[in-house]
N, C-alpha and C positions, 0 to 999 in steps of 0.2 A: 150441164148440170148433172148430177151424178143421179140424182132421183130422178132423172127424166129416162137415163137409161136403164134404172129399174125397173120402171113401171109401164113404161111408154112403148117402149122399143119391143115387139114381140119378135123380128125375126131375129134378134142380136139375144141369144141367150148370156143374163151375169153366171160367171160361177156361184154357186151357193156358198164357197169361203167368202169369196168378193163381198156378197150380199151380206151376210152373218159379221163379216168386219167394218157393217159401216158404223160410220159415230154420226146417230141422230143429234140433232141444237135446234135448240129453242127460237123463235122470230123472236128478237129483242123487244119490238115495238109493242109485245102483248104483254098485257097487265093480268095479276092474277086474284084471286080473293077466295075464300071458303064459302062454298055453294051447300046446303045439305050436307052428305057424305064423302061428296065431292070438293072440284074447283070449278069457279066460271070463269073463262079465258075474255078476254076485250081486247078486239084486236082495230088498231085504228085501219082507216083506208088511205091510200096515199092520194093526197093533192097533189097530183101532177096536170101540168100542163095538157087539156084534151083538146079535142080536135072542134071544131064549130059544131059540127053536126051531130057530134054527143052533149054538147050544151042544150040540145034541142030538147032531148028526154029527160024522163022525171029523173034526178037527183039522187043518188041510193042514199041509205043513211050514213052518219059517216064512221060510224065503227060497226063490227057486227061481235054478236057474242056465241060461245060456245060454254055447254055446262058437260061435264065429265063427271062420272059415278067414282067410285075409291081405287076402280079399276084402273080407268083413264088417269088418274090424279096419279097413281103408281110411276104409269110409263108416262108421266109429264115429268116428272120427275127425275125420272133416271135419264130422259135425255139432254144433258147437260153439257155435252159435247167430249165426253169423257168415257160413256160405257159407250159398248160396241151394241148392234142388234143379238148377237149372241148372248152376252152377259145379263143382257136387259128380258132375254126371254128364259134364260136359268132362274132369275129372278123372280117371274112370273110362274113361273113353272110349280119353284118351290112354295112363294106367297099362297098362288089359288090350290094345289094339289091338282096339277098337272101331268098328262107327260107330255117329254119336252116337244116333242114333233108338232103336238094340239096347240102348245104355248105359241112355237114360234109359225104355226100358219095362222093362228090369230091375230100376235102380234103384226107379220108382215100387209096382210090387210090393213089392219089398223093403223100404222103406219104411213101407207099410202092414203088413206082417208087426208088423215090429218098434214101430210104434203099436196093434198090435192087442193085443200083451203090453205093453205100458204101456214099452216102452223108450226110447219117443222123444214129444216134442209136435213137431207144427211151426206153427209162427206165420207166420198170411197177412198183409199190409202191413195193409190195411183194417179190422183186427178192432181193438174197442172204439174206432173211433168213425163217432160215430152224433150 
């Protein structure tokens, strides 16, 4: 998975073009709605098949939620599997009166957040082919 090599992998430096050309996508299974100024995200949990001995503990509940401020609702937005992290932090840049360096170390943080809770993939050019 291409976000694992982003975020995960420290001795495996991405090029910074690599990184800036991925295309963030949305988890399909999350649902959205007007929160405040924001969105609130519903993201179900997968019924999959567990093991006996996770039957044993309490139960999570079975979806969890996320609320995002006008900010977050921005870059929910733009990642539609179409803009790059590049474009997506010009974007940002311009929106809040940025510059672009602040946009996009914020952005890439926040992006990893919201791939850490399973909200987002992003897809790097070069992945599956080999």
């Amino acid at each position: 998975m291409g976000i694992l090599n982003l975020f995960y992998k420290k001795n495996k430096k991405m090029p910074r073009k690599k990184i800036f050309g991925g295309v963030p996508t949305r988890n399909p299974s999350i649902t959205t709605e007007p929160y405040q100024d924001g969105l609130r995200l519903t993201i179900s949990r997968d019924q999959t098949v567990m093991p006996w001995y996770v039957r044993l503990m309490p139960k999570p509940p079975p979806t969890r939620t996320f609320e995002m401020d006008h900010v977050g609702a921005l870059v929910w937005e733009l990642c539609d599997g179409t803009h790059t992290i590049a474009q997506i932090a010009d974007v940002l840049a311009d929106e809040k009166k940025l510059e672009l360096k602040e946009a996009e170390v914020a952005l890439v943080n926040y992006l990893r957040t919201l791939a850490k809770r399973g909200i987002i993939a992003i897809k790097f050019e070069d992945e599956g082919k080999k």
